[in-house]
N, CA, C and O of each residue as an XYZ file, in Angstrom:
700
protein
N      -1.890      6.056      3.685
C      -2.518      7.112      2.942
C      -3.603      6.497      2.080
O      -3.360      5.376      1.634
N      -4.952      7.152      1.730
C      -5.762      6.838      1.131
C      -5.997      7.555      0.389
O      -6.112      8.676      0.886
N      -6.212      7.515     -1.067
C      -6.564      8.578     -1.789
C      -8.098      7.910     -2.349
O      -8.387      6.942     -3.054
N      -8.717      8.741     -1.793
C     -10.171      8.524     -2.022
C     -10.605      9.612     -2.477
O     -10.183     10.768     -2.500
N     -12.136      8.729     -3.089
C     -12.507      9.812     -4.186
C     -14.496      9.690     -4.237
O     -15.044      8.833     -3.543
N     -15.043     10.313     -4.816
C     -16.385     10.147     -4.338
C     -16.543      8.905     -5.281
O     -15.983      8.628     -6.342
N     -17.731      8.081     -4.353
C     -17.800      6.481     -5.089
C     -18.934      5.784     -5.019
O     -19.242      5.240     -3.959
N     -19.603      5.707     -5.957
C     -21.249      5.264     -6.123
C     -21.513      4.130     -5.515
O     -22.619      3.622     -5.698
N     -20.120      3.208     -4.283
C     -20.398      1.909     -3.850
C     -20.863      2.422     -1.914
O     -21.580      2.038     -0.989
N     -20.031      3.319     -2.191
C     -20.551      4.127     -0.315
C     -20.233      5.464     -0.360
O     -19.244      5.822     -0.999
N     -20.984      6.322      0.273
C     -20.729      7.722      0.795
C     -19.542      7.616      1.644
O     -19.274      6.864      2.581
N     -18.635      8.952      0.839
C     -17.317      8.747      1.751
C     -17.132      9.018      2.964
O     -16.029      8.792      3.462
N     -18.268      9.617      3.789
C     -18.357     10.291      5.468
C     -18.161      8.514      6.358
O     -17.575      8.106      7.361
N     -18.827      8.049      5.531
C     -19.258      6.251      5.923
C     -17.462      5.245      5.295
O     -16.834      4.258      5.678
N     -17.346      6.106      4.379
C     -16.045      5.036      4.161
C     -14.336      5.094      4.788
O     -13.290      4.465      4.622
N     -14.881      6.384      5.669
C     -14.164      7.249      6.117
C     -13.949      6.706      7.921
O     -12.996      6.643      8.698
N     -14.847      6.515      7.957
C     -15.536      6.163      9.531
C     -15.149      4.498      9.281
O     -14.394      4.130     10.181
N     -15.379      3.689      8.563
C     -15.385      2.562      8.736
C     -13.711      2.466      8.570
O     -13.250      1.724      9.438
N     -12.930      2.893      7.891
C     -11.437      2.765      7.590
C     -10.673      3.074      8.795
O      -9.699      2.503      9.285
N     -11.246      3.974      9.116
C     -10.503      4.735     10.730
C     -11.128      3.772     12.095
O     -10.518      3.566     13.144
N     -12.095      3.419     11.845
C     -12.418      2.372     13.007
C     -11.709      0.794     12.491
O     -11.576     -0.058     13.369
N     -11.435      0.584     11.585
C     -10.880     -0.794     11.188
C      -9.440     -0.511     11.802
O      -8.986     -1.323     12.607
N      -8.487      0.956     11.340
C      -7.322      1.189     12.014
C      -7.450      0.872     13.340
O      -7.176     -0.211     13.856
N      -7.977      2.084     13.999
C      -7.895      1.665     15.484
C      -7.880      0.352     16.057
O      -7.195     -0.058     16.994
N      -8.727     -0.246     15.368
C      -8.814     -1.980     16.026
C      -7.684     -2.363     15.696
O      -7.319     -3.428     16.193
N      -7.032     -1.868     15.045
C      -5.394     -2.995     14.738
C      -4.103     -1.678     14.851
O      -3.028     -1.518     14.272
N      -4.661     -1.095     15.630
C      -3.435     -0.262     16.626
C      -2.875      1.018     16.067
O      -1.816      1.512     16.453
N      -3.660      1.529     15.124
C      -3.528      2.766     14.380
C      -3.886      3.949     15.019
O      -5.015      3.869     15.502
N      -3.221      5.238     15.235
C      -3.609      5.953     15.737
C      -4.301      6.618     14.293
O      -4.107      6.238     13.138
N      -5.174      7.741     14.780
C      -6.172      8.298     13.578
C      -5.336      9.176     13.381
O      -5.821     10.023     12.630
N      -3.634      9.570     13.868
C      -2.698     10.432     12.984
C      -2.036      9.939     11.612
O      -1.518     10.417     10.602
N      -2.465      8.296     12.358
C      -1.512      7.140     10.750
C      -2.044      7.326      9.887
O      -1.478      7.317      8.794
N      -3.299      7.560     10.014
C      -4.035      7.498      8.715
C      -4.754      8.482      7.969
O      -5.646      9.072      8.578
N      -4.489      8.858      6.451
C      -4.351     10.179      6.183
C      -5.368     10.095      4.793
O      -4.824      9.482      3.874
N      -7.084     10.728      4.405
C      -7.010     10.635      3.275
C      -6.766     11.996      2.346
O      -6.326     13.045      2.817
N      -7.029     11.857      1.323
C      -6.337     12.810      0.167
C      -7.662     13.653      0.157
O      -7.520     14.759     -0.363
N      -8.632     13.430      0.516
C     -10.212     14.104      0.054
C      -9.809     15.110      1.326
O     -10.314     16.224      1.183
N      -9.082     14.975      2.427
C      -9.159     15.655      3.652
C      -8.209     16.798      3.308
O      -8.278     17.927      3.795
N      -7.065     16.258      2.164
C      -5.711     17.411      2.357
C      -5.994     17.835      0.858
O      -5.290     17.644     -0.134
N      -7.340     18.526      0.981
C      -7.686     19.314     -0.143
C      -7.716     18.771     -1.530
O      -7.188     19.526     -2.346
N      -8.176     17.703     -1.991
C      -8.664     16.454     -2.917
C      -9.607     15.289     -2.692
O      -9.473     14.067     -2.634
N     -11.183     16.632     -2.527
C     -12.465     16.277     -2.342
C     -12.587     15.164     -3.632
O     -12.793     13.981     -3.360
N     -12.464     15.563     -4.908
C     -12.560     15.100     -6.006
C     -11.604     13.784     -6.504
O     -11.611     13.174     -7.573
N     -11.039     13.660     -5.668
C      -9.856     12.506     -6.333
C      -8.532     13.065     -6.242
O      -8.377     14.248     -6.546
N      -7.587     12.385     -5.874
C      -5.832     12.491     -5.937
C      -5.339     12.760     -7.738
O      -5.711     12.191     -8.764
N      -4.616     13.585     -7.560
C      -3.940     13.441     -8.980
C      -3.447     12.464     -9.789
O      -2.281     12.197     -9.497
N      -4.011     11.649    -10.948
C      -3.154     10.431    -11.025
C      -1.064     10.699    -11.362
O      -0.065     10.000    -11.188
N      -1.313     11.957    -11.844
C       0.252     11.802    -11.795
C       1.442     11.989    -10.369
O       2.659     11.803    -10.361
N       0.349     12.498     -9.056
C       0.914     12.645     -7.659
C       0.517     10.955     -7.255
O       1.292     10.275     -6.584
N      -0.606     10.503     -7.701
C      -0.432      8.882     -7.188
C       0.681      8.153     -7.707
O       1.256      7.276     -7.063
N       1.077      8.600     -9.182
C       2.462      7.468     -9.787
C       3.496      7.993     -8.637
O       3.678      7.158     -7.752
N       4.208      9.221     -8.486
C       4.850      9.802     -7.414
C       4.739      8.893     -6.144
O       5.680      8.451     -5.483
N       3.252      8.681     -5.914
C       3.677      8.184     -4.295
C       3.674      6.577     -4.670
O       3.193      6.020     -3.683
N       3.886      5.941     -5.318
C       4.011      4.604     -6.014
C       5.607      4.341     -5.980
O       6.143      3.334     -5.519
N       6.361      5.637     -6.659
C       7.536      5.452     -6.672
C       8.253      5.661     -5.282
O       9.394      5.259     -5.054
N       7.438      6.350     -4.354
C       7.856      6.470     -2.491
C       7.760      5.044     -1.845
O       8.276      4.622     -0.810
N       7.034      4.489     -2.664
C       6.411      3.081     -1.542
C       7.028      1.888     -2.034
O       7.664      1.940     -3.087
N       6.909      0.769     -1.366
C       7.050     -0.144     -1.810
C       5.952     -1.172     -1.586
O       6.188     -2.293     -2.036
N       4.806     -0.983     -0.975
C       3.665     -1.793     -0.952
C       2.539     -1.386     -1.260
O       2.040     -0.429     -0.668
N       1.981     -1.957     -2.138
C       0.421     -1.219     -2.698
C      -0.388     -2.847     -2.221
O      -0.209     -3.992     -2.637
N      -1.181     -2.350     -1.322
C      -2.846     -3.280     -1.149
C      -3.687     -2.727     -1.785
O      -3.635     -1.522     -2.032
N      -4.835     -3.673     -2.259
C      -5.821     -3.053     -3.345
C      -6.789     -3.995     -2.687
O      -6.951     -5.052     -3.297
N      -7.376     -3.860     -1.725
C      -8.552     -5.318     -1.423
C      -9.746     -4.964     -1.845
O     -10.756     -5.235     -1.196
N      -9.778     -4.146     -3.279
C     -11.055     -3.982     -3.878
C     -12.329     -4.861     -4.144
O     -12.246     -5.967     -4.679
N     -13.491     -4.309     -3.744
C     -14.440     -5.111     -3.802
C     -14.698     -5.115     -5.374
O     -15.178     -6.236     -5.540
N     -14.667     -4.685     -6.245
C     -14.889     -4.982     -7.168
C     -13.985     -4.418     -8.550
O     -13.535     -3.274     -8.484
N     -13.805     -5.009     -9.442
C     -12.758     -4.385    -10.755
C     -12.895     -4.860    -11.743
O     -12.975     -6.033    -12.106
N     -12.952     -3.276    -12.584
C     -12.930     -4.669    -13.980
C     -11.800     -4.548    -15.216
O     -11.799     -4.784    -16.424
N     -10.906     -4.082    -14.296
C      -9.572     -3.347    -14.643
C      -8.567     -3.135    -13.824
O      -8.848     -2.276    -12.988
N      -7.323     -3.646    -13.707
C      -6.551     -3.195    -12.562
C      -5.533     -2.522    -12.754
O      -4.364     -2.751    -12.446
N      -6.204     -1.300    -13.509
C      -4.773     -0.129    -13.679
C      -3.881      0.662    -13.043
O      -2.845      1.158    -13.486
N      -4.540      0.767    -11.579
C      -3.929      0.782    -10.293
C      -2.821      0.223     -9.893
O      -1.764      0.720     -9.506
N      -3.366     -1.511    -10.101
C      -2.254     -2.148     -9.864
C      -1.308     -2.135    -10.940
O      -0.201     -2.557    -10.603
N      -1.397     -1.835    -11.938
C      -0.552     -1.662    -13.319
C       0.288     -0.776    -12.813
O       1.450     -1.115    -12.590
N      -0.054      0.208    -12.609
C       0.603      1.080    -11.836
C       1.540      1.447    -10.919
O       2.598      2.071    -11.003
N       0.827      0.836     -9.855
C       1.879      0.206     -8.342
C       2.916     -0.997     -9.192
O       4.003     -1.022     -8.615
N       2.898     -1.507     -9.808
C       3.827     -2.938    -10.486
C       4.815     -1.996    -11.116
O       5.897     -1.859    -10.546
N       4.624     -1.470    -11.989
C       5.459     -0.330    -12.732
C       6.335      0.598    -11.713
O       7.433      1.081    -11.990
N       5.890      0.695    -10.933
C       6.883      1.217     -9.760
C       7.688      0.392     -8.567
O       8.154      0.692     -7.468
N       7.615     -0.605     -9.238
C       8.334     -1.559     -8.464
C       7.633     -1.749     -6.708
O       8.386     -1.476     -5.773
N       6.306     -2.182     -6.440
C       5.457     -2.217     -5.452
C       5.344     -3.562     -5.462
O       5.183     -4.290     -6.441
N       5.476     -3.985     -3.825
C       5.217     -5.235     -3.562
C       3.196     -5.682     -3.855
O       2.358     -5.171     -3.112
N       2.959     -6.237     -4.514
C       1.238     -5.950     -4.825
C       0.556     -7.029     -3.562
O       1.192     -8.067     -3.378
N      -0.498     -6.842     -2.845
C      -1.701     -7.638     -1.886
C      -2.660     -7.298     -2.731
O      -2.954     -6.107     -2.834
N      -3.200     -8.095     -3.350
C      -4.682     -7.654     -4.064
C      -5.478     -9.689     -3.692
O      -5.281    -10.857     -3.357
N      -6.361     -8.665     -4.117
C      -7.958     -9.428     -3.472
C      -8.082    -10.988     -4.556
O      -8.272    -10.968     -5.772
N      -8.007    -11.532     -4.181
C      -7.928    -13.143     -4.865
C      -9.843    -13.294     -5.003
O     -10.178    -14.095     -5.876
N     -10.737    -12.778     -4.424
C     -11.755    -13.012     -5.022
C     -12.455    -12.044     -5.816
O     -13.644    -12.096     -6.132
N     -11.877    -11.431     -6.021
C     -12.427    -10.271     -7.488
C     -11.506    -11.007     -8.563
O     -10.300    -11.245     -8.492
N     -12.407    -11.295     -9.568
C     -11.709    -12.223    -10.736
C     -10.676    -11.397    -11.632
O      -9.735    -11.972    -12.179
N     -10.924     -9.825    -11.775
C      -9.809     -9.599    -12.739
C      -8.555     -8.758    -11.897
O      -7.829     -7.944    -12.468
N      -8.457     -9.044    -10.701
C      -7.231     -9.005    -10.219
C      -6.649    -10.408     -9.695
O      -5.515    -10.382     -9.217
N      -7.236    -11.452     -9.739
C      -6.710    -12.280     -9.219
C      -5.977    -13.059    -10.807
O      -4.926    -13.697    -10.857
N      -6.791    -12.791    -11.816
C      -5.855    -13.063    -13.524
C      -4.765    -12.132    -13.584
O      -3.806    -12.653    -14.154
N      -4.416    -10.262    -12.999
C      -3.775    -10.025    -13.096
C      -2.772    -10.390    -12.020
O      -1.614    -10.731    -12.261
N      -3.257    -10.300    -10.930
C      -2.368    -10.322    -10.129
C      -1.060    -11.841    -10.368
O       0.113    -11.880     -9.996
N      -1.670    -12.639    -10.923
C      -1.369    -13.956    -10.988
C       0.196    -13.518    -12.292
O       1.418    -13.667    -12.268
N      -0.706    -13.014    -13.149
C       0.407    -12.989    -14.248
C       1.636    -12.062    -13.627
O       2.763    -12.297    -14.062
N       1.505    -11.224    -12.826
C       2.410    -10.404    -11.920
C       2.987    -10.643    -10.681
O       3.698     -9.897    -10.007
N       2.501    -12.054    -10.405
C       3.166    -12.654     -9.121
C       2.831    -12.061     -7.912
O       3.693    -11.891     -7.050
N       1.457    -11.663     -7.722
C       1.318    -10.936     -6.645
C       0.948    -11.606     -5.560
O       0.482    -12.700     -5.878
N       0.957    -11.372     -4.136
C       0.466    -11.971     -2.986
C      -0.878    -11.630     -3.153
O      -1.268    -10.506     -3.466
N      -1.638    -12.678     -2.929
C      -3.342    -12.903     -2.481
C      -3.926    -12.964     -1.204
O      -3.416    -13.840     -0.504
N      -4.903    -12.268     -0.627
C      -5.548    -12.206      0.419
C      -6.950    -12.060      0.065
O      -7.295    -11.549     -1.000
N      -7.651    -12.437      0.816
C      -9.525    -12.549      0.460
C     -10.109    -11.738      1.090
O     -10.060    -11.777      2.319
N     -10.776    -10.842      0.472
C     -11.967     -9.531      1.018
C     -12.902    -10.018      0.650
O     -12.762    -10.969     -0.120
N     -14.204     -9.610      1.014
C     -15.494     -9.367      0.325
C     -15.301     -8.780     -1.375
O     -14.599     -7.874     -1.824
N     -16.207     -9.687     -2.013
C     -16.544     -8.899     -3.230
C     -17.388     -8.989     -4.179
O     -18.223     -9.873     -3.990
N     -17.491     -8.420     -5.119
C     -18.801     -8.180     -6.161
C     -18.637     -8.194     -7.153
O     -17.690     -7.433     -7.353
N     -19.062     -8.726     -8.310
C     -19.128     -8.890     -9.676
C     -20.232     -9.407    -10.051
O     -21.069     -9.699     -9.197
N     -20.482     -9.642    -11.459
C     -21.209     -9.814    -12.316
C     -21.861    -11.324    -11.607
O     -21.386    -12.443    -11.411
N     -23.127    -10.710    -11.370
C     -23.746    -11.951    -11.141
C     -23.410    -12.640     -9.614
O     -24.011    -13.687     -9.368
N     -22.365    -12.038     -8.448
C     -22.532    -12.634     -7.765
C     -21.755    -11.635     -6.339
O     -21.146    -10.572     -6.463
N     -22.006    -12.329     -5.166
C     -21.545    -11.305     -4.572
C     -20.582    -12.413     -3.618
O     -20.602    -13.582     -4.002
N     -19.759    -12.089     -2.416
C     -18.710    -13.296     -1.401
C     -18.682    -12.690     -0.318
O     -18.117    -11.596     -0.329
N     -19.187    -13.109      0.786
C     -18.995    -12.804      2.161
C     -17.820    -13.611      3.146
O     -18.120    -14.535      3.903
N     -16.539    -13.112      2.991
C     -15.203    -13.919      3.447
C     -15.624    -13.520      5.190
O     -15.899    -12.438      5.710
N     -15.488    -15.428      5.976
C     -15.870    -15.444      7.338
C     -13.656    -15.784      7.104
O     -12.925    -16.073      6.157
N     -13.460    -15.508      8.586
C     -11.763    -15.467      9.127
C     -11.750    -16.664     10.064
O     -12.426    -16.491     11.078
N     -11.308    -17.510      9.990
C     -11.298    -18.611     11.185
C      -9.481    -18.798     11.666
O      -8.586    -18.878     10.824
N      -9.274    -18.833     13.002
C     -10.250    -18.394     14.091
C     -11.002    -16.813     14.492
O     -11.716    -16.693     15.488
N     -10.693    -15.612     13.500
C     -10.729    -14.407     13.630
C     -10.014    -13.569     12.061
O      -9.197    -13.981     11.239
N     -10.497    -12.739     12.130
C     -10.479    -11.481     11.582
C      -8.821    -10.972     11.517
O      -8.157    -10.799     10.495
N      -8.422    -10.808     12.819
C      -7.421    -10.066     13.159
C      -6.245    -11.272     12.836
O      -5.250    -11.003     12.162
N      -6.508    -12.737     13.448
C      -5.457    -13.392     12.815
C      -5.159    -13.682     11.869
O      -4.024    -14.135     11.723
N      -6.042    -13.558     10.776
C      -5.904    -13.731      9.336
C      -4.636    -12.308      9.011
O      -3.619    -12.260      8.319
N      -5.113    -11.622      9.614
C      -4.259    -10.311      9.171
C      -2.783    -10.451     10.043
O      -1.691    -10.201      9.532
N      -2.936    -10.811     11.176
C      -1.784    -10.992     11.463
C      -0.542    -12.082     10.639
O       0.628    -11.780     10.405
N      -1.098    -13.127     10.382
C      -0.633    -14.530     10.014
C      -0.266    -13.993      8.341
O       0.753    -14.453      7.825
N      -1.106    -13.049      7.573
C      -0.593    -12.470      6.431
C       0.088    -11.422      6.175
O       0.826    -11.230      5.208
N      -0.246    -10.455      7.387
C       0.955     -9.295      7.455
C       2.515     -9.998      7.563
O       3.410     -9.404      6.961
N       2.870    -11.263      8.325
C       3.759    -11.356      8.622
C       4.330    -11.866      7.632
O       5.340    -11.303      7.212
N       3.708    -13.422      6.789
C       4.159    -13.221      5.614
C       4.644    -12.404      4.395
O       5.535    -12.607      3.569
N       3.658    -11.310      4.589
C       3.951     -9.793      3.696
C       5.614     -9.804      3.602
O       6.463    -10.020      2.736
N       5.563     -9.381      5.253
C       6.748     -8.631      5.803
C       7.830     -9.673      5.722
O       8.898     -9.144      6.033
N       7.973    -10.936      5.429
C       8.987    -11.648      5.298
C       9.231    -11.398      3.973
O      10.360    -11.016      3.665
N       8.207    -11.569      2.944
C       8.626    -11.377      1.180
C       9.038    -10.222      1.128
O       9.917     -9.923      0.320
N       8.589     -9.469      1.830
C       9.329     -7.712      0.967
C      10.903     -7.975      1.908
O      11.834     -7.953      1.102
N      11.239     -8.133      2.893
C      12.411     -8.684      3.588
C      13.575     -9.258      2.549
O      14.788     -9.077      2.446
N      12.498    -10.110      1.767
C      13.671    -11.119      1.066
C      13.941    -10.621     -0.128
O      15.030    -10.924     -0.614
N      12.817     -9.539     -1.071
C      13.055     -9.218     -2.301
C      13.913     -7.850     -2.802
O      13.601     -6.668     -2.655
N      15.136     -8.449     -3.463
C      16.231     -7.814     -3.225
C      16.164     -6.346     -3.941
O      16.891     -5.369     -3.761
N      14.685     -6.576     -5.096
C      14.482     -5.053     -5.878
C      13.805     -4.076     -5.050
O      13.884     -2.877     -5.318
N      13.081     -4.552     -3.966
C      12.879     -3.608     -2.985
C      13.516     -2.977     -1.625
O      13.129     -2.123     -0.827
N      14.925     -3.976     -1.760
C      16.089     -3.642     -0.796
C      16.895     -2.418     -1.455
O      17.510     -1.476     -0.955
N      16.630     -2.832     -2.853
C      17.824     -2.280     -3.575
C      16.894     -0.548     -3.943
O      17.587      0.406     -4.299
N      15.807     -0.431     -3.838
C      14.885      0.509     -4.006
C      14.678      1.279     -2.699
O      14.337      2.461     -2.748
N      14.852      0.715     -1.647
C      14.819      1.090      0.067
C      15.962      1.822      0.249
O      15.724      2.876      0.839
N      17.314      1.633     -0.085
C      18.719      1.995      0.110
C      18.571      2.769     -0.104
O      18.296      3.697      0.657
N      18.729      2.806     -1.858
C      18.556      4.335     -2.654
C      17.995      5.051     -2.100
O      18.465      6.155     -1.828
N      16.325      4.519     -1.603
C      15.523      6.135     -1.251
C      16.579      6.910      0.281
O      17.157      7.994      0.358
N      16.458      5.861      1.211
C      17.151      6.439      2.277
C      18.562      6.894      2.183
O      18.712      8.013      2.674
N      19.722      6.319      1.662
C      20.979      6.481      1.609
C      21.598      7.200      0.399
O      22.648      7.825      0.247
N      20.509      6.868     -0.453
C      21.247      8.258     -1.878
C      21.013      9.439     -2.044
O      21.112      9.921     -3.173
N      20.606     10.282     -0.844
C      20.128     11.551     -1.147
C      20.535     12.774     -0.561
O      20.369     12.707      0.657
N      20.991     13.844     -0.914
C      21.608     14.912     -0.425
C      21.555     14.882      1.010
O      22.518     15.256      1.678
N      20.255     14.369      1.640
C      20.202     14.692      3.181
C      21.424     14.078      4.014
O      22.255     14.609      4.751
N      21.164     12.450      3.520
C      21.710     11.224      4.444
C      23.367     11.625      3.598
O      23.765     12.557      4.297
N      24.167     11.452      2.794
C      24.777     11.957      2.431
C      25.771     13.055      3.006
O      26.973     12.961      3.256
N      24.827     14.211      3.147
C      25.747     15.373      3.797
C      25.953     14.912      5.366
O      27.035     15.279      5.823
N      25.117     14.181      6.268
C      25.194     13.846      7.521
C      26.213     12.505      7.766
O      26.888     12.134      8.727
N      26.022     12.080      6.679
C      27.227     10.717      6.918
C      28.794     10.655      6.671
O      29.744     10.119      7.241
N      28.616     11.461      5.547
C      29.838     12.040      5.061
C      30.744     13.246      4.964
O      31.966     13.318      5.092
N      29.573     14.449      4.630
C      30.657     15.682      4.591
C      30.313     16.507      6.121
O      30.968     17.522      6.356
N      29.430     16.109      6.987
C      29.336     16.270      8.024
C      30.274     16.142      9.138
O      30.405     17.054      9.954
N      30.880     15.136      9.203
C      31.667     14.537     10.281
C      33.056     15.182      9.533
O      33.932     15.667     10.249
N      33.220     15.158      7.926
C      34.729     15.726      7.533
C      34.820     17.204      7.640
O      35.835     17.738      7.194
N      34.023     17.829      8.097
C      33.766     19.522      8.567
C      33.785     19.369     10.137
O      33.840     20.387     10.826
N      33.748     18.335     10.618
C      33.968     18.383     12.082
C      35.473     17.897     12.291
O      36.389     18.134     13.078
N      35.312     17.321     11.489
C      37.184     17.054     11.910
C      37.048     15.354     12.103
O      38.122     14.822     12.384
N      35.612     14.229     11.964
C      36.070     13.411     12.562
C      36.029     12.271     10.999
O      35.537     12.618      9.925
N      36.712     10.838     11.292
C      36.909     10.013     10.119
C      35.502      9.106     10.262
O      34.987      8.515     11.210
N      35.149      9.281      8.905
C      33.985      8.092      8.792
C      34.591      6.636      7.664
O      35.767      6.546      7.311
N      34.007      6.096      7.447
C      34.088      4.747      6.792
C      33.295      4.663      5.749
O      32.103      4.612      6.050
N      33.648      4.616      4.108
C      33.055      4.141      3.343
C      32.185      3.179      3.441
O      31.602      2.769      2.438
């Protein structure tokens, strides 16, 4: 999900097109990918429906080209989110640092200078070789196991199907 918003760095018809063609190249169908300007939030996502979907997730990427504030990521951290933010934008890579976050390198812009990140041997293996790392740390970190359970296993749905489901059928389940 993207919650995008109009942005004096690109026209969103263009940021829109480039996001959905970056998916496809790495196996996304254009159903995966959903922005907020499309499902009636031309103007920007609600920030109090973004804390909401902060508390749904457990991974926030931010590979912002530029920041001079990372309240976003303040944000996603506060909700217990595994953080990927951009190691060459300087004031997420001070926050991210004090927050223990995983680093990956985008393009970016600041004061006085701009970074054109080349991928050796490729593009796609950089992403592969760091997705997988991703996916091993959130694997191992037990506040997002313990945050995963809850969402799936503590809730009226999973609940009535595991438990009072099968004892209205007549059959025995297992604590």
């Amino acid at each position: 999900m993207f919650c995008d918003f109009p942005s004096a760095d690109i026209p969103s018809p263009l940021y829109k097109k480039m996001i959905l063609t970056h998916g496809r190249q790495y196996g996304l169908a254009p159903t995966d990918m959903v922005f907020t300007s499309d499902l009636g939030f031309p103007d920007g996502f609600p920030r109090t429906s973004v804390l909401e979907l902060f508390g749904l997730s457990n991974l926030f990427i931010c590979p912002s080209y530029s920041e001079s504030f990372g309240l976003t990521v303040l944000e996603a951290a506060s909700r217990g989110n595994y953080l990927v933010l951009n190691e060459a934008v300087p004031a997420l890579q001070e926050l991210g640092t004090t927050l223990g976050a995983y680093f990956m390198r985008w393009d970016a812009r600041n004061f006085g200078f701009d970074t054109r990140e080349t991928y050796q041997p490729s593009q796609r293996a950089y992403y592969q070789e760091h997705g997988a790392r991703i996916v091993q740390a959130m694997e191992q970190d037990i506040s997002l196991r313990a945050k995963t359970l809850t969402r799936t296993q503590c809730h009226p749905d999973h609940i009535f199907h595991r438990y009072l489901l099968p004892l209205l059928e007549g059959k025995k389940t297992a604590l």
